[in-house]
N, C-alpha and C positions, 0 to 999 in steps of 0.2 A: 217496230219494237224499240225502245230504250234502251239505249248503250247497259244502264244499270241491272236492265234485265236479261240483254245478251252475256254479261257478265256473269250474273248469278246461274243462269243456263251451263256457262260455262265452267261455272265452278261445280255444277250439282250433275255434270253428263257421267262421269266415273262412277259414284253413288245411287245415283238412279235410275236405273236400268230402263226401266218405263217413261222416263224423262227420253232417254237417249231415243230408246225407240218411237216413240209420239215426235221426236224431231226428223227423224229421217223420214219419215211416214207424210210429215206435211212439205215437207221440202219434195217429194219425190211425186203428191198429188199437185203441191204450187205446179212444179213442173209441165204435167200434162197437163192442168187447165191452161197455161202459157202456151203452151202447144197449139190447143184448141181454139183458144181465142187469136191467135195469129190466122186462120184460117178466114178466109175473106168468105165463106159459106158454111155453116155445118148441115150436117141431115138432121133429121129426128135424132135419131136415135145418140148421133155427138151430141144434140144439143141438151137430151137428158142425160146422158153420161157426163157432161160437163155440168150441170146442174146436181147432179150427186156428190160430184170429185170433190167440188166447194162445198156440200152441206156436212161430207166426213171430213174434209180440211177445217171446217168452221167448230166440230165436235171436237175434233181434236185439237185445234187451238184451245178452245171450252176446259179441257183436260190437262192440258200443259198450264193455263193461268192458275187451274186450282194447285198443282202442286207446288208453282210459283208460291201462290199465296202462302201455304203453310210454311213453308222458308222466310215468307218478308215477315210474319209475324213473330218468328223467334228471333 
């Protein structure tokens, strides 16, 4: 991520409630897919729970740039 957009992250967490919470949310799935992938084996079942973690870490990244966006445009 861009210093310029950690910035405005920064400036917009007070304000946007749903900003705040799509950040904790992807920090807290980064997290356990890090977990996960430290593991020198997984079963099935880690291995699709880890493949979900990242496709709602990647939505809600998805989510965080749109309301980016509407901040870089004004």
């Amino acid at each position: 991520m861009e210093k310029r957009d950690e910035e405005l992250i920064a400036s917009l967490l007070d304000e946007e409630p749903e900003l705040k919470e799509l950040m904790a949310q992807h920090r807290a799935l980064g997290e356990r897919v890090d977990e996960l992938s430290k593991r020198p084996y997984l079963t099935t079942e880690e291995t699709m729970e880890k493949k979900r973690l990242q496709k709602l870490k990647l939505s809600g990244r998805d989510r965080i740039e749109s309301i980016l966006a509407r901040y870089r445009k004004s």
